[in-house]
N, CA and C of each residue as an Amber inpcrd file, in Angstrom:
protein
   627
   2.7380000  26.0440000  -6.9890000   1.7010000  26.5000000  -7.9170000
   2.2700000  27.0920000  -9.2030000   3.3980000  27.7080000  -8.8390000
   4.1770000  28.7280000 -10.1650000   4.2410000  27.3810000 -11.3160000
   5.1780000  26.0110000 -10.8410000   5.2160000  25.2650000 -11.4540000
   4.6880000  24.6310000 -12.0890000   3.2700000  24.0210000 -11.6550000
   2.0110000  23.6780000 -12.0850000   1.4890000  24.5990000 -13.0480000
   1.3930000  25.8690000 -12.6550000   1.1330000  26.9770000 -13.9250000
   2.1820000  26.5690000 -15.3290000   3.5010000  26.2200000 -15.5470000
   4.5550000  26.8020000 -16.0930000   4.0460000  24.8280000 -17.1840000
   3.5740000  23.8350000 -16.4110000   3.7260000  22.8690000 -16.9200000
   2.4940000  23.1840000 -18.0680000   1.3990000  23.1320000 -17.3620000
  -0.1800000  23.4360000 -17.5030000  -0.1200000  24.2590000 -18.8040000
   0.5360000  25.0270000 -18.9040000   0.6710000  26.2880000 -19.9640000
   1.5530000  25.3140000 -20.9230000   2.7570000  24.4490000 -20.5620000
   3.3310000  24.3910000 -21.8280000   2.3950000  22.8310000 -22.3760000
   1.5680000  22.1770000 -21.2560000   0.5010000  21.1640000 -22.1510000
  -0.4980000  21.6290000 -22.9530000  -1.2220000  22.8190000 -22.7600000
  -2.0530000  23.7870000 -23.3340000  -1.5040000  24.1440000 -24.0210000
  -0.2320000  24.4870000 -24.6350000   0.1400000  24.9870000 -25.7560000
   0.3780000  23.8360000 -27.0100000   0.7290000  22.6170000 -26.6530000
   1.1670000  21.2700000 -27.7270000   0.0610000  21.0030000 -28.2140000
   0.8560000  20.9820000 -29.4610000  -0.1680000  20.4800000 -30.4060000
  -0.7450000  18.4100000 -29.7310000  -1.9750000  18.2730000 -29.9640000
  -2.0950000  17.2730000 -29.5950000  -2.4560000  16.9190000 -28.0710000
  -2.4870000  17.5760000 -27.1590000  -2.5540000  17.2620000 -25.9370000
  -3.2360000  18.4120000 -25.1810000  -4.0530000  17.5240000 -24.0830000
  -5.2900000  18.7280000 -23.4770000  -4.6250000  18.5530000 -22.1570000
  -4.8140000  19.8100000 -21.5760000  -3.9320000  19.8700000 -19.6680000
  -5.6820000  19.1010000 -19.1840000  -5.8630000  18.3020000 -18.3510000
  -6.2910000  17.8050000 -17.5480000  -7.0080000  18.3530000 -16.4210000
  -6.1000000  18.6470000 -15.6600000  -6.1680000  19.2280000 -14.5860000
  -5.0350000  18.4620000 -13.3830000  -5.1250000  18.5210000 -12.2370000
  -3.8150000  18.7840000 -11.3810000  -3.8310000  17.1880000 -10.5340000
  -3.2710000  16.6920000  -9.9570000  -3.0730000  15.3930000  -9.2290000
  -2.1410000  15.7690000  -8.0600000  -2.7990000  15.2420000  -7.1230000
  -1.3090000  15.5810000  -5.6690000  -1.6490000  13.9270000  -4.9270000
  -0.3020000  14.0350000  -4.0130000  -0.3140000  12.5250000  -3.2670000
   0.1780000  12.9770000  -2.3050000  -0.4540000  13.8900000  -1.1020000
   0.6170000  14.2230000   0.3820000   1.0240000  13.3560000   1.1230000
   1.8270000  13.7280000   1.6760000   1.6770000  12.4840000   2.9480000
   0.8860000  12.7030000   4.2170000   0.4770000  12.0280000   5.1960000
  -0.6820000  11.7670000   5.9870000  -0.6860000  13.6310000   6.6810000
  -1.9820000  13.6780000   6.7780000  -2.1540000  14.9800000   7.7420000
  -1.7700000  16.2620000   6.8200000  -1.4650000  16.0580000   5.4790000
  -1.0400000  17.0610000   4.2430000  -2.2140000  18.2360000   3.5570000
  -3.3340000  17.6050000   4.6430000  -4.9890000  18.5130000   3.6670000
  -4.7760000  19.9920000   3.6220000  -4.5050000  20.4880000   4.6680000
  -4.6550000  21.9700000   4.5390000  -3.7990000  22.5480000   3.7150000
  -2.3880000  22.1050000   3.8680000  -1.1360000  22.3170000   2.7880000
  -1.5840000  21.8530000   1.1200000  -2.6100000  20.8960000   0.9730000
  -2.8950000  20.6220000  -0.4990000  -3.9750000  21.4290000  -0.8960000
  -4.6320000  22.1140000  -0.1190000  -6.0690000  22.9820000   0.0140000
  -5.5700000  23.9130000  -0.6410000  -4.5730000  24.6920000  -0.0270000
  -3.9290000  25.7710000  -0.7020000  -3.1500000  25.6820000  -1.1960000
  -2.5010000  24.4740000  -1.8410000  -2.3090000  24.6200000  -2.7850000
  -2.8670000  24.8920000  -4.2080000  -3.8060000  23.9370000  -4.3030000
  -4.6360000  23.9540000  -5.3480000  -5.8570000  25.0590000  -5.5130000
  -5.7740000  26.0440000  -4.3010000  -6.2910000  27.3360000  -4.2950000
  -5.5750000  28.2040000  -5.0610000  -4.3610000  28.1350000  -5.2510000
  -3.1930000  28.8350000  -5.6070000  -3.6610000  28.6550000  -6.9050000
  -3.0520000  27.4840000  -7.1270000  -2.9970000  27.0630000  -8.9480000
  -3.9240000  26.5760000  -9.7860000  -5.2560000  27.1680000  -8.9130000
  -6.5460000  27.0170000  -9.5920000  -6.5100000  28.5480000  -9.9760000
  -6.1820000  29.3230000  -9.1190000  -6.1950000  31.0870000  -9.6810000
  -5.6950000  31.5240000 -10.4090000  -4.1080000  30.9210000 -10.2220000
  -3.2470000  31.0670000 -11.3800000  -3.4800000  30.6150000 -13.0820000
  -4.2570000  29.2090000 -13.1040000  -4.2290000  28.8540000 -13.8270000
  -5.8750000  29.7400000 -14.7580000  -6.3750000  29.9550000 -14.2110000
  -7.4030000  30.7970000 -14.0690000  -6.7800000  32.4680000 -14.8740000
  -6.3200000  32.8340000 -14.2450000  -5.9670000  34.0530000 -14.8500000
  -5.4570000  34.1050000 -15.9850000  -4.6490000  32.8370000 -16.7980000
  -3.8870000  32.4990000 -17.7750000  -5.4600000  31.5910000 -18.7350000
  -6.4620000  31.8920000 -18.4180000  -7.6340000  30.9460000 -19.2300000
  -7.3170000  29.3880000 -19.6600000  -6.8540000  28.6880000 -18.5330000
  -6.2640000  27.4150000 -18.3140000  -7.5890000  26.8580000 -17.7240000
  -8.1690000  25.7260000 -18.4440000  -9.4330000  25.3350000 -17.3970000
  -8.5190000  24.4050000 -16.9090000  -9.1720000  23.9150000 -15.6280000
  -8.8970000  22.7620000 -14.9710000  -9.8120000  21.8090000 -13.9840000
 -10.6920000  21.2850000 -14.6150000 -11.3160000  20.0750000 -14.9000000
 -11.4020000  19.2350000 -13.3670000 -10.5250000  18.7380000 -13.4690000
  -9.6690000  17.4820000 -12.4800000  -9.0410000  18.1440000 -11.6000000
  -9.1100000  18.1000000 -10.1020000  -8.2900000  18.1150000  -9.0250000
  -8.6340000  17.0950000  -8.0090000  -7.1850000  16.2360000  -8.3720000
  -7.0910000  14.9300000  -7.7600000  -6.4930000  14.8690000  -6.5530000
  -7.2080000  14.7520000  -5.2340000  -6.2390000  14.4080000  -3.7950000
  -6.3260000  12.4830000  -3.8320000  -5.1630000  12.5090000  -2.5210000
  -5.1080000  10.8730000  -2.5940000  -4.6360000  10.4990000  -1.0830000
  -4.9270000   9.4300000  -0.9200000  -4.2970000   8.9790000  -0.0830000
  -5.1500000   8.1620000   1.4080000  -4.9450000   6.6360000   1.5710000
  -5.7860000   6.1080000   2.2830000  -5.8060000   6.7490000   3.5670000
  -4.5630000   7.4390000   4.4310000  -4.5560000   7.6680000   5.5370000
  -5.7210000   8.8380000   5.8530000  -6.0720000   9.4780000   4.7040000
  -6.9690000  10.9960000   4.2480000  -7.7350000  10.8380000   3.8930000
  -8.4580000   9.5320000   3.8660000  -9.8250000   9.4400000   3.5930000
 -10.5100000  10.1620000   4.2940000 -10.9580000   9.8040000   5.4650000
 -11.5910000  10.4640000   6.4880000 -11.3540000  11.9540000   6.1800000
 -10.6190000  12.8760000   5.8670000 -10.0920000  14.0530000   5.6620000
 -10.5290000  14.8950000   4.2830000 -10.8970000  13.8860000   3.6770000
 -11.1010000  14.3630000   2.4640000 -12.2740000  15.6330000   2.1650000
 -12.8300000  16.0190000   2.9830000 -13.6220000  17.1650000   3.4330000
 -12.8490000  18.3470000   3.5430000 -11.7200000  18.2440000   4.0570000
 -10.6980000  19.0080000   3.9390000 -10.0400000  19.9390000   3.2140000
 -10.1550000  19.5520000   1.9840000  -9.9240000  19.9100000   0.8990000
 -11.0100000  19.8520000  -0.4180000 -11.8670000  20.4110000   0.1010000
 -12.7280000  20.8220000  -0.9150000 -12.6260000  21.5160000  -2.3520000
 -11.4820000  21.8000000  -2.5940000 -10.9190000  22.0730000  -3.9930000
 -10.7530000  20.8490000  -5.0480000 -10.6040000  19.8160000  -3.9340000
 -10.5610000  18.3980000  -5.0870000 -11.4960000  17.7680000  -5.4380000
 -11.9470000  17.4670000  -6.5000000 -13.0960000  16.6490000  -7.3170000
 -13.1150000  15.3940000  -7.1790000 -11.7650000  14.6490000  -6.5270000
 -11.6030000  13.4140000  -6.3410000 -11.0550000  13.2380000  -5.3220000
 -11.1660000  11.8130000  -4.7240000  -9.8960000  11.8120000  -3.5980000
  -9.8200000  10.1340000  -4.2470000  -8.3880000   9.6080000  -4.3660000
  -8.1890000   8.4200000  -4.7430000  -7.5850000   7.9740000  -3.4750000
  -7.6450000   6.5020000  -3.1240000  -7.9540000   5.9330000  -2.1300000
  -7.4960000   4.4270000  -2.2580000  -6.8610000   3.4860000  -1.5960000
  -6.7310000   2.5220000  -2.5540000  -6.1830000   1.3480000  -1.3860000
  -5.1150000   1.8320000  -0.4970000  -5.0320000   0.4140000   0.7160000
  -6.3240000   0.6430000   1.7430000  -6.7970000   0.9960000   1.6830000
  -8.3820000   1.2620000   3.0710000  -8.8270000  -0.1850000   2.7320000
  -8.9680000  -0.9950000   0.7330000  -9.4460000  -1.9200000   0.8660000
  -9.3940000  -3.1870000   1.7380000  -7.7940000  -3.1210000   1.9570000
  -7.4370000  -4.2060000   2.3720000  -6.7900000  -3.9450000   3.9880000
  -5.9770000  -2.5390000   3.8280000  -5.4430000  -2.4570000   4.9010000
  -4.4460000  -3.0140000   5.2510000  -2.9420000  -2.5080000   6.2630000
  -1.9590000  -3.3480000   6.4360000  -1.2340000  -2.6050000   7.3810000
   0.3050000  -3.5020000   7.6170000   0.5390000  -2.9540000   9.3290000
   1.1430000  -1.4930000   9.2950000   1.1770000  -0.9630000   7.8060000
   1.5760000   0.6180000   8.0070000   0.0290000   1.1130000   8.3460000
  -1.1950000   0.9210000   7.8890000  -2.4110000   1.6120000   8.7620000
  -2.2450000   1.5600000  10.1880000  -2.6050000   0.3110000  10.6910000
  -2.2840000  -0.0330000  12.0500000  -1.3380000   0.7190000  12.7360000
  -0.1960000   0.9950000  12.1960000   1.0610000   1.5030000  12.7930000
   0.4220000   3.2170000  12.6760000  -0.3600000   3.8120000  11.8780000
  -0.6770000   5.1310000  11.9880000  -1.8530000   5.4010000  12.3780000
  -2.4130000   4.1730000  13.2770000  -3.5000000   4.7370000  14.0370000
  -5.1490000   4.9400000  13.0550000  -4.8920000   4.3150000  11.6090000
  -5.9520000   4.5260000  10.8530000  -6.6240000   3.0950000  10.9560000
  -6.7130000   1.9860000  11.5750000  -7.4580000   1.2110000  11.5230000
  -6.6580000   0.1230000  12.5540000  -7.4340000  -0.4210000  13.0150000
  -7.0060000  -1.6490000  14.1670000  -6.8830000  -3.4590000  13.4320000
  -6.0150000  -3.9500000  14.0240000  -5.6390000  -5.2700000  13.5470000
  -6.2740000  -6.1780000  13.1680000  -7.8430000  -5.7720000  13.6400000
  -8.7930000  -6.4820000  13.6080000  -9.7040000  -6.1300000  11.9570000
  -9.2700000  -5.1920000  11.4430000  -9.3670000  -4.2680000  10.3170000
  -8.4430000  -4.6520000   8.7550000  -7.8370000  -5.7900000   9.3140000
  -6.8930000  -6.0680000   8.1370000  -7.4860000  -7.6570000   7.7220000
  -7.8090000  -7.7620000   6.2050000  -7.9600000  -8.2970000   5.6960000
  -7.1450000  -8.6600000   4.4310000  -5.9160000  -8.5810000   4.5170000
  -5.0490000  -9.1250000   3.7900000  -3.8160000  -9.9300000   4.2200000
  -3.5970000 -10.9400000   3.7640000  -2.6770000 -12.1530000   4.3530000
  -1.9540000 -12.7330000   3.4050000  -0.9060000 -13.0750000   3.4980000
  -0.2360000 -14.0200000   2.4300000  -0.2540000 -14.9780000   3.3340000
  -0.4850000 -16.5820000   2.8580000  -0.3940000 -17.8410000   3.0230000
   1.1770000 -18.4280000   3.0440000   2.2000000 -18.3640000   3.4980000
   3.2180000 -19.1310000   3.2250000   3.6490000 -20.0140000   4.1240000
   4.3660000 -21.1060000   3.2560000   4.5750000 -22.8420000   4.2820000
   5.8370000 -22.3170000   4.9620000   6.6600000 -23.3220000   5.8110000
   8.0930000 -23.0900000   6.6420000   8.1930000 -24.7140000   5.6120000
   9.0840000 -24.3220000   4.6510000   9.8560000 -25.5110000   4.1580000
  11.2990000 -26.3050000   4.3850000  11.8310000 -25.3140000   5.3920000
  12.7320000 -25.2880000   6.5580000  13.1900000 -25.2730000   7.6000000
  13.9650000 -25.6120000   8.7480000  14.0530000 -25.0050000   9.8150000
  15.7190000 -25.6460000  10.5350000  16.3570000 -24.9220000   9.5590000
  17.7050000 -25.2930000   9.2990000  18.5660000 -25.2240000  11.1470000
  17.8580000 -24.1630000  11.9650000  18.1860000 -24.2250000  13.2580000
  17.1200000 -24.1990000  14.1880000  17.1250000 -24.3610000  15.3790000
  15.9030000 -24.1600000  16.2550000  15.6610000 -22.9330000  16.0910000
  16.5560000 -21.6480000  15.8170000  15.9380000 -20.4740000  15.8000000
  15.9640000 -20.0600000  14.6620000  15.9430000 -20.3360000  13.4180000
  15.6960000 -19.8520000  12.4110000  14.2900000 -21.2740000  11.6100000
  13.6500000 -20.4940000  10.5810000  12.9540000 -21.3170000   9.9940000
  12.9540000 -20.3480000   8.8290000  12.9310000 -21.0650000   7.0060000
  12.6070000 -20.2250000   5.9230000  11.3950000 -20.6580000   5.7980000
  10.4450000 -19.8310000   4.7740000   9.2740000 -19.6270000   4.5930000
   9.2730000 -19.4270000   2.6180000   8.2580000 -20.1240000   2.1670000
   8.3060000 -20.3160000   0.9180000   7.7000000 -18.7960000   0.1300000
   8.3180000 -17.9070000   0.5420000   7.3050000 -16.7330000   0.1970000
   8.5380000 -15.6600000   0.1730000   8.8630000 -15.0990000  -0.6340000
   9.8670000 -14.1570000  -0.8040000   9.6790000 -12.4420000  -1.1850000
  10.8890000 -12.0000000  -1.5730000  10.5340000 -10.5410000  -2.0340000
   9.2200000 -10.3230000  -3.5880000   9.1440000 -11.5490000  -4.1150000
   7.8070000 -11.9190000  -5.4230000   6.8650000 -12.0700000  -4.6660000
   6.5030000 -12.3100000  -3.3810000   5.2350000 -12.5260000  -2.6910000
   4.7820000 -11.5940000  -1.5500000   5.2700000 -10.7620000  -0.8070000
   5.8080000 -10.2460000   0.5030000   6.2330000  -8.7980000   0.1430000
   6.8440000  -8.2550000  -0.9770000   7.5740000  -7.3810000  -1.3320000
   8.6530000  -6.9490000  -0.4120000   9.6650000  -6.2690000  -1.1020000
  10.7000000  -5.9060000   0.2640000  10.6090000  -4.0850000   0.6260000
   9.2710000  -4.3140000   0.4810000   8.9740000  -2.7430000   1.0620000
   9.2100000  -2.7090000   2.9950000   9.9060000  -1.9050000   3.1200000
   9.5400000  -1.9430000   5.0590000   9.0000000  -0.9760000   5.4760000
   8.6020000   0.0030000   4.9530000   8.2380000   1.0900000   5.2950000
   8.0820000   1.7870000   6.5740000   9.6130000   1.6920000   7.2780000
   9.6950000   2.0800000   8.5660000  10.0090000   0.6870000   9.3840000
   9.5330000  -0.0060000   9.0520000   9.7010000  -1.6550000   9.6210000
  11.1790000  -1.7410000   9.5710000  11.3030000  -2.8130000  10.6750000
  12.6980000  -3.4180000  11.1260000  12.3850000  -4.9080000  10.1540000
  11.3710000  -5.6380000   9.5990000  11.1960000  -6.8760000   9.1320000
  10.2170000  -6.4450000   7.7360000  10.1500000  -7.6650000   7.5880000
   9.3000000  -7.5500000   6.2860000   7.9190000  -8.3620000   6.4710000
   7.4170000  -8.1150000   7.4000000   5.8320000  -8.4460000   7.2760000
   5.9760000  -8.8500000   9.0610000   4.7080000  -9.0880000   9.5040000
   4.2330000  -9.8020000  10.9660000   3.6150000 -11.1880000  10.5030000
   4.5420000 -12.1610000  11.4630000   3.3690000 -13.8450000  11.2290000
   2.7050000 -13.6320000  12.2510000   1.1840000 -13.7310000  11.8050000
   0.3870000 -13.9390000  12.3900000   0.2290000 -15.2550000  13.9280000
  -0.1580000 -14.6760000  14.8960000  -0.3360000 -15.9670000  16.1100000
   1.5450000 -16.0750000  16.6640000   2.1120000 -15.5600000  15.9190000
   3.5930000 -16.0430000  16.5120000   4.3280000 -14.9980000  16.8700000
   3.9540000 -14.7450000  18.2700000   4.6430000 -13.3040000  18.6660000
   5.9560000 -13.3290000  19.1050000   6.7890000 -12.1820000  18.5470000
   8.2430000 -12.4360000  18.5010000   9.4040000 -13.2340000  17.2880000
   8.3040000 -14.1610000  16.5620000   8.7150000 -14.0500000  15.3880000
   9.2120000 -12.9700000  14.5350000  10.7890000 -12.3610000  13.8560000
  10.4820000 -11.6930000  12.4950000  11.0430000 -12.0240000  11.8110000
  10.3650000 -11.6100000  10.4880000  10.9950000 -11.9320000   8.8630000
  11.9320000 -10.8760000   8.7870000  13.4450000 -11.4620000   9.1560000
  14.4900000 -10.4900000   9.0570000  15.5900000 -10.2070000   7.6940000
  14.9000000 -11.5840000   6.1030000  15.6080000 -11.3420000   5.1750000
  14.7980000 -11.7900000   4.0750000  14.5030000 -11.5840000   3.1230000
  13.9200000 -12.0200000   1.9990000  15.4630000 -12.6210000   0.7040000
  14.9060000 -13.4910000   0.1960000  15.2280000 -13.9010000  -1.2520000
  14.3710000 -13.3040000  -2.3550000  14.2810000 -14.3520000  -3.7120000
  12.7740000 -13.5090000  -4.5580000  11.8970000 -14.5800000  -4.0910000
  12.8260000 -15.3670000  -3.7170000  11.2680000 -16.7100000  -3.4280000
  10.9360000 -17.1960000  -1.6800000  12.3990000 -16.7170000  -1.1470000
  11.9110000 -17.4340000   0.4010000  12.1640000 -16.3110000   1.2740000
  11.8280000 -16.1320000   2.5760000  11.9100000 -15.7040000   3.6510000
  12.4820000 -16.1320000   5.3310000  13.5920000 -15.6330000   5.4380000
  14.3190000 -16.0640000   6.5890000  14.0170000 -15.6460000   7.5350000
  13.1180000 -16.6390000   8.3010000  12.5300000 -15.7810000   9.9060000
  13.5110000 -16.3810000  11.5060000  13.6450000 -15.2060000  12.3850000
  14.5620000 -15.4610000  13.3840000  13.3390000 -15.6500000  14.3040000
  13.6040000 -16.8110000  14.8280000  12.7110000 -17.1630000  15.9600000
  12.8870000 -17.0420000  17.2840000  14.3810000 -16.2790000  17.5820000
  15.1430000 -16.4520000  18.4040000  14.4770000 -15.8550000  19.8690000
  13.3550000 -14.9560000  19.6960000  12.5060000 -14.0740000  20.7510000
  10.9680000 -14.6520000  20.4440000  10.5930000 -15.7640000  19.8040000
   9.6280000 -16.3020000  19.7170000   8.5770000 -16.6420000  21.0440000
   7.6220000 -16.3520000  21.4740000   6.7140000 -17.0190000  22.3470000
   5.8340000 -18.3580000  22.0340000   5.9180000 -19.1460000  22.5290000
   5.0270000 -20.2190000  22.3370000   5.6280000 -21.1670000  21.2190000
   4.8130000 -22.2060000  21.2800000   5.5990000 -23.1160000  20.0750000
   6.2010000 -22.4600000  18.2770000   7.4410000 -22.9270000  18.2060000
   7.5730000 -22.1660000  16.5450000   7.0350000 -23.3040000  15.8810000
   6.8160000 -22.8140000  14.6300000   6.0590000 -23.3890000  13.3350000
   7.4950000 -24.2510000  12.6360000   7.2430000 -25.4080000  12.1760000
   7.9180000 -26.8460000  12.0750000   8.0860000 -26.8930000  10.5140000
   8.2960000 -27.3430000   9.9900000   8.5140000 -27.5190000   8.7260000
   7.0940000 -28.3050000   7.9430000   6.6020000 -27.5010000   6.8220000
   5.1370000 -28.1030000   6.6380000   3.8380000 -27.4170000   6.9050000
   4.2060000 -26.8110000   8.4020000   3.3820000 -25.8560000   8.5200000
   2.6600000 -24.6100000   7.6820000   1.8170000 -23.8230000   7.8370000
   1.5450000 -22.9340000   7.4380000   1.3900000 -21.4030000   8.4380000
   2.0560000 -20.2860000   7.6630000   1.7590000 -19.2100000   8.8790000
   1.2120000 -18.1870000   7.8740000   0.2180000 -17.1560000   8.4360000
  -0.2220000 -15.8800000   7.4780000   0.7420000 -15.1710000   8.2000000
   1.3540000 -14.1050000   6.8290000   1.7850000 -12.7080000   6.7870000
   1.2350000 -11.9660000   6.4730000   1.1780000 -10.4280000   7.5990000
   0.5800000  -9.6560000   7.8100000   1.6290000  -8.4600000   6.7170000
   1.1640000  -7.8970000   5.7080000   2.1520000  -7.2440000   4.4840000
   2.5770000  -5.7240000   5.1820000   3.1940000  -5.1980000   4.9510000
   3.6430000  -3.7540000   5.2280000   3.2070000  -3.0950000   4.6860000
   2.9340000  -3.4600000   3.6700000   2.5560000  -2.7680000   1.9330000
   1.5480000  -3.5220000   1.3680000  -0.0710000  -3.3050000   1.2860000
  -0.8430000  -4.1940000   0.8040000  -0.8490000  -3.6900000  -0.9350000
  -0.5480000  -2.7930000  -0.9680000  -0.5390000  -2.1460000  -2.2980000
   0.5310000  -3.0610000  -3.2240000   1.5520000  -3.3150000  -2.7690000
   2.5000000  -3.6350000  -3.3950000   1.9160000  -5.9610000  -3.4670000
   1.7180000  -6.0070000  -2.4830000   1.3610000  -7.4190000  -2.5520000
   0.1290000  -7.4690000  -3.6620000  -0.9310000  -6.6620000  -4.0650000
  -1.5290000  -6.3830000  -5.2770000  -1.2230000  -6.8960000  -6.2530000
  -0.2300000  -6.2410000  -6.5110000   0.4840000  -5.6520000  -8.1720000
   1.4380000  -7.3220000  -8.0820000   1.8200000  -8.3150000  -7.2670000
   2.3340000  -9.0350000  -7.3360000   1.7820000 -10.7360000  -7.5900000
   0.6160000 -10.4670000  -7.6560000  -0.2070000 -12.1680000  -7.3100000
  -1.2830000 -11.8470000  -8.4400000  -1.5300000 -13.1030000  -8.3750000
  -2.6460000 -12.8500000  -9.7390000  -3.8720000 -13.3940000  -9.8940000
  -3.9950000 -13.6780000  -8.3220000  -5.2450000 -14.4270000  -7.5850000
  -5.3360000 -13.8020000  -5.9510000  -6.6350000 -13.2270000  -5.9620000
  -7.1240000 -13.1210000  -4.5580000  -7.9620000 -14.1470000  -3.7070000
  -7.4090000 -15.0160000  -2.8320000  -8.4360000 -15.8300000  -2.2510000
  -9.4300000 -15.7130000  -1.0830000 -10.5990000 -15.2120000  -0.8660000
 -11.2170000 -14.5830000  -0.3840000 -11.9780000 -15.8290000   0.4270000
 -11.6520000 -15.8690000   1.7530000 -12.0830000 -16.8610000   2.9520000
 -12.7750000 -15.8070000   3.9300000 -13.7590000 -16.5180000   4.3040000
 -14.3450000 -16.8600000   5.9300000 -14.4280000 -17.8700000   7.2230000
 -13.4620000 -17.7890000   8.1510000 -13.1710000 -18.2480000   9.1300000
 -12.6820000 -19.7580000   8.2830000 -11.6250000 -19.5140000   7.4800000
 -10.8920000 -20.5220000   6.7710000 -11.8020000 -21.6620000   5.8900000
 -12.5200000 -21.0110000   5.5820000 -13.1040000 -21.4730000   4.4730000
 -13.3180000 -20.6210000   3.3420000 -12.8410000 -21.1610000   2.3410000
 -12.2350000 -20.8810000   0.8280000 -13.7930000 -19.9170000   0.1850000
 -14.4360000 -18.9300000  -0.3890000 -15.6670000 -18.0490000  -0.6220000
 -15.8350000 -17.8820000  -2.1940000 -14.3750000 -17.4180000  -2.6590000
 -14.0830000 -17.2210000  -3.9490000 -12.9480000 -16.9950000  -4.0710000
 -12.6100000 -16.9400000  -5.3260000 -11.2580000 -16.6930000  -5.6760000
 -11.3310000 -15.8600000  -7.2670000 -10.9690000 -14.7340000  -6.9620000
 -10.8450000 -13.4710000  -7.8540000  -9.3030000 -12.9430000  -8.5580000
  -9.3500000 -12.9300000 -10.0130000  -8.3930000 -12.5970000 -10.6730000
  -7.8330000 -11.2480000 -10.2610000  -6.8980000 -11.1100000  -9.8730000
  -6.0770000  -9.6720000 -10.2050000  -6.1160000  -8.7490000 -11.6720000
  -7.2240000  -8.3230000 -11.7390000  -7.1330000  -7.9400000 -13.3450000
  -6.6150000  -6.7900000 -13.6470000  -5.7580000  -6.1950000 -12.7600000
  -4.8880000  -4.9950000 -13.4640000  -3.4160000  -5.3870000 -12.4930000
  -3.4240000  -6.3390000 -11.8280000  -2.1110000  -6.9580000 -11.9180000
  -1.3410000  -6.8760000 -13.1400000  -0.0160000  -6.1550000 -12.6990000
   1.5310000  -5.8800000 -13.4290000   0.6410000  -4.5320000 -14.5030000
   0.0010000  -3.8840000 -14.4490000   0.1190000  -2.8630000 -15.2980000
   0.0470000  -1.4130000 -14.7620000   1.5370000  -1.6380000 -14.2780000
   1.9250000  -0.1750000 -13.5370000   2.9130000   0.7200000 -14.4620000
   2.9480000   0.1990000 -16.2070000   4.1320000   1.4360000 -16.2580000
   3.0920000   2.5170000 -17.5300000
């Protein structure tokens, strides 16, 4: 809070620029710790005749939570849309709950236990976020994507169940990071039970700096 005071005060003082108000991003289960925080440096900022406007919480795992912290005016929110196997993996939504997939072919299958996949760290991202692989193929259990390129993906089939996918084929990847598969494509194709619905531009695709 001291800090937030010390910034707050020197934006309130520049010529040209209005303090806002405050932004936080905890990590999961962080509400009560951001509660008081922004109890803190709403007083502080308060005593120094600092308004503050804006108090921004975030975070998909805290949706549900967002009651929590009743000091914030906002809660920003942003993989719940789509969902991916870090939700799943924290118990915030079930597999059946994910609606995001990348499409990629096997344009390879240089050994019986390996096959590449036309979809790389540009499609997939090489986020793992705790992951041993870089995404789940869908239907092919024991499959993982154990290496990315920028364009292909090297999957070990070597613990595979059931038939592996042949060259030509098609398999969905399940993303680690739906956030990051976002910011990377510049078309959303939006199906029901594999039939094509619409297809929607990414319109704030690449404008993250």
């Amino acid at each position: 809070p001291q800090q937030a005071l010390a910034l707050a005060a020197r934006i309130a003082a520049a010529p040209g620029l209005r303090f806002g108000g405050l932004l936080t991003y905890p990590a999961a289960g962080g509400a009560t710790a951001v509660e008081a925080f922004l109890q803190s440096a709403m007083a502080l900022l308060a005593d120094q005749g600092i308004d503050c406007p804006i108090r921004s919480n975030g975070g998909s795992p805290d949706l549900w939570r967002a009651h929590l912290v009743p000091s914030a005016t906002e809660h920003r929110a942003g993989t719940y849309v789509y969902n991916d196997r870090s939700m799943v993996r924290a118990g915030e939504c079930s597999a059946q709950d994910l609606a995001m997939h990348v499409l990629a072919t096997v344009v390879s299958r240089p050994t019986k236990d390996r096959a590449v996949l036309d979809a790389g760290s540009k499609a997939l991202t090489s986020d793992l976020l705790g992951f041993a692989d870089f995404g789940e193929i869908e239907g092919q259990p024991g499959a993982r994507i154990v290496s990315l390129s920028e364009e292909h993906a090297v999957v070990d089939l070597s613990a595979c169940i059931g038939a592996r996918p042949e060259v030509g084929d098609q398999v969905r990847v399940i993303p680690n990071h739906a956030c990051v598969i976002s910011n990377l494509n510049d078309q959303m194709v939006f199906h029901r039970n594999g039939i094509v619905t619409r297809v929607e531009p990414l319109a704030a695709r690449g404008t993250v700096w």
